[in-house]
Backbone bond lengths (Angstrom), bond angles and torsions (degrees), N, CA, C in turn:
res aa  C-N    CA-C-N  psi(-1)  N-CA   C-N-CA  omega(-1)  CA-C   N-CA-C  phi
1 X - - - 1.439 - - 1.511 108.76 -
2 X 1.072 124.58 129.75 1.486 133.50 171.97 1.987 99.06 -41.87
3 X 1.318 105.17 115.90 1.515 103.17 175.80 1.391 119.70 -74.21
4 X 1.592 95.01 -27.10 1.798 109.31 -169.42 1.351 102.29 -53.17
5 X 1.286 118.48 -61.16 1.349 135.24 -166.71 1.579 109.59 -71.66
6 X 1.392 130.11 -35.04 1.196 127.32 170.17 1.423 114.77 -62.46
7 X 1.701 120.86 -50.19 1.470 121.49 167.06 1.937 113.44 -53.75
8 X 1.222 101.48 -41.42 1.653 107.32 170.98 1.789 108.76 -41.24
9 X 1.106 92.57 -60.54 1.617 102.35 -152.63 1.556 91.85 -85.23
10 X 1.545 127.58 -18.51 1.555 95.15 164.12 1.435 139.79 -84.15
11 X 1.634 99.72 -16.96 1.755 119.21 142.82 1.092 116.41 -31.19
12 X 1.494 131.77 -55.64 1.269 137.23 -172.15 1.452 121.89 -64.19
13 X 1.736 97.15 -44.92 1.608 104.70 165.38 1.387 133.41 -66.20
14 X 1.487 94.27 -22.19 1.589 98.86 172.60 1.386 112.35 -106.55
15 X 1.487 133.25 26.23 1.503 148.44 162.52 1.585 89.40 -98.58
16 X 1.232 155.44 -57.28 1.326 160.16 149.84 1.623 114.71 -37.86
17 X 1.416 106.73 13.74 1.466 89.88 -171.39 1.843 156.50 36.65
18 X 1.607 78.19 45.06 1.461 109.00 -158.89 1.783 90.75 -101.42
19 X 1.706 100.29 134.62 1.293 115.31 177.03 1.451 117.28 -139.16
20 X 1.530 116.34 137.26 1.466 121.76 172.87 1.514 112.51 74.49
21 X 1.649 127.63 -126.14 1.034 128.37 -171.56 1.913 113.95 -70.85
22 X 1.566 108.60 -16.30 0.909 114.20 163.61 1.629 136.35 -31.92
23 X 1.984 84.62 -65.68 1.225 97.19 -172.96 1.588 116.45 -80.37
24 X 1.319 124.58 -2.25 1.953 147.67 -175.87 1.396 88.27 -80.76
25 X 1.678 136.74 -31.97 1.153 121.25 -149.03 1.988 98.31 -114.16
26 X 1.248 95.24 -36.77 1.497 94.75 168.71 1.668 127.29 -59.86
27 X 1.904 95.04 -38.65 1.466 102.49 -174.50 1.422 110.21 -85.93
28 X 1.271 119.67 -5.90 1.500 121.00 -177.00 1.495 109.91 -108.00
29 X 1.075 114.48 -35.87 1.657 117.28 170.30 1.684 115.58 -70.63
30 X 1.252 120.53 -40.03 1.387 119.70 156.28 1.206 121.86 -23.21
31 X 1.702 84.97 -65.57 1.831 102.86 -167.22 1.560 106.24 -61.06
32 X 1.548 127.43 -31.03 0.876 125.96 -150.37 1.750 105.01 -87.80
33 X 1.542 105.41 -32.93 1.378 133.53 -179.77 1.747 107.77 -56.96
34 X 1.425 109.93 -56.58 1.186 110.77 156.60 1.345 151.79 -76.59
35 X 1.300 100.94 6.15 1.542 114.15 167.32 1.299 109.19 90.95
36 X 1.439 144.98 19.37 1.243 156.33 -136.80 2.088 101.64 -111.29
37 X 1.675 79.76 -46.01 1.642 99.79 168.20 1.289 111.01 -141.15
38 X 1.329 115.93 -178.79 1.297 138.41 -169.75 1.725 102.72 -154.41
39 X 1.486 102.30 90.34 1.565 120.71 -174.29 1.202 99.36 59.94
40 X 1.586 134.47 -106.61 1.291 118.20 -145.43 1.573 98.20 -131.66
41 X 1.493 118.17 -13.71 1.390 121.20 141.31 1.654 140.71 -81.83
42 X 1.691 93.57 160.83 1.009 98.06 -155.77 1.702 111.43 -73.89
43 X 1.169 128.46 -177.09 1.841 108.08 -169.86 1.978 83.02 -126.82
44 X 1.093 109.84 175.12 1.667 115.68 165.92 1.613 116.69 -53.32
45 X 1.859 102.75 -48.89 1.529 126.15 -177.37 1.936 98.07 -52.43
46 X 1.261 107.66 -38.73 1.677 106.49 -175.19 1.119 114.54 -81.98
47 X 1.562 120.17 -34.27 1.688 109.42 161.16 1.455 125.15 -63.81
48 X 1.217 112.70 -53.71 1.143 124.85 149.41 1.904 124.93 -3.54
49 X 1.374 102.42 -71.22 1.743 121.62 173.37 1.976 106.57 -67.32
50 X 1.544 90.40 -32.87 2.033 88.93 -171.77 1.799 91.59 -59.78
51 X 1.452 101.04 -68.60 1.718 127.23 -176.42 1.664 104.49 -14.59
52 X 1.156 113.26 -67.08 1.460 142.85 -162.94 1.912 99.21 -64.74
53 X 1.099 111.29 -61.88 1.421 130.21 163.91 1.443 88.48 -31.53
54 X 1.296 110.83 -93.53 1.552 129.84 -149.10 1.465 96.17 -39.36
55 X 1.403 122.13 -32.98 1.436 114.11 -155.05 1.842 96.21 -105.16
56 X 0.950 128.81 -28.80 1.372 116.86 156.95 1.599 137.19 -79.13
57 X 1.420 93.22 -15.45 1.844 80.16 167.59 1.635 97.77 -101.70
58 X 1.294 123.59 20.74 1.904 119.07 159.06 1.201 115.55 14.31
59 X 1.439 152.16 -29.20 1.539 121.78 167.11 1.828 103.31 -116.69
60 X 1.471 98.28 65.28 1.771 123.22 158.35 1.385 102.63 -73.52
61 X 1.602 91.19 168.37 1.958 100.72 170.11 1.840 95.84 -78.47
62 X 1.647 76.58 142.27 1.789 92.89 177.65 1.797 101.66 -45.64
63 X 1.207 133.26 -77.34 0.989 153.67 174.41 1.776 127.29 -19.36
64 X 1.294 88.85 -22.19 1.647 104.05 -158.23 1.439 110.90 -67.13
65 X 1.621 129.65 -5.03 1.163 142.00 154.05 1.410 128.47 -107.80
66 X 1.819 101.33 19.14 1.554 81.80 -167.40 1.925 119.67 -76.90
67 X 1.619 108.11 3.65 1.350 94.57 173.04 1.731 125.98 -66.50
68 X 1.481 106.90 -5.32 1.612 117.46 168.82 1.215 105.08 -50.72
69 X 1.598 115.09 -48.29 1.796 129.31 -144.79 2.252 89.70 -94.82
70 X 1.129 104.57 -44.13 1.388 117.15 -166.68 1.484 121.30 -67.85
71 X 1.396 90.65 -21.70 1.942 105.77 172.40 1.381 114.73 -168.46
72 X 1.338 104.32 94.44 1.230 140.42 -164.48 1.369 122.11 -78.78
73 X 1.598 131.16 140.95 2.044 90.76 -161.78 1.653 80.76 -75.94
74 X 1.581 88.75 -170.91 1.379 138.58 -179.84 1.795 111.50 -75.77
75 X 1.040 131.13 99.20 1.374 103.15 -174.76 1.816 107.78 -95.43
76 X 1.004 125.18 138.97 1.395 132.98 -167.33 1.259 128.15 -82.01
């Protein structure tokens, strides 16, 4: 799941005074609304937005994507 946008949007819930299951349902239904995920995976459209992220804010932690490199799909 794009983290940027998940940390984004729980700022938002808690600028709204949003607490607990509240804020699980705002930040996950968003994501889900926009195509980011699909239930609890991630969709292409959400790698896609992380990717793009990663490459415009350029002085990130090296690391900050390594679950791309760490679990890799499956090819069939």
């Amino acid at each position: 799941m794009p983290k940027f946008l998940e940390e984004k949007l729980r700022a938002e819930a808690a600028a709204h005074g949003m607490r607990g299951r509240d804020v699980a349902h705002y930040v996950y239904g968003t994501m889900n609304n926009i195509g980011a995920m699909r239930g609890n995976k991630e969709t292409a459209k959400g790698a896609r937005m992380d990717a793009k992220h990663a490459a415009k804010s350029g002085g990130s932690h090296p690391l900050r994507n390594l679950r791309h490199y760490a679990h890799p799909k499956r090819s069939k």
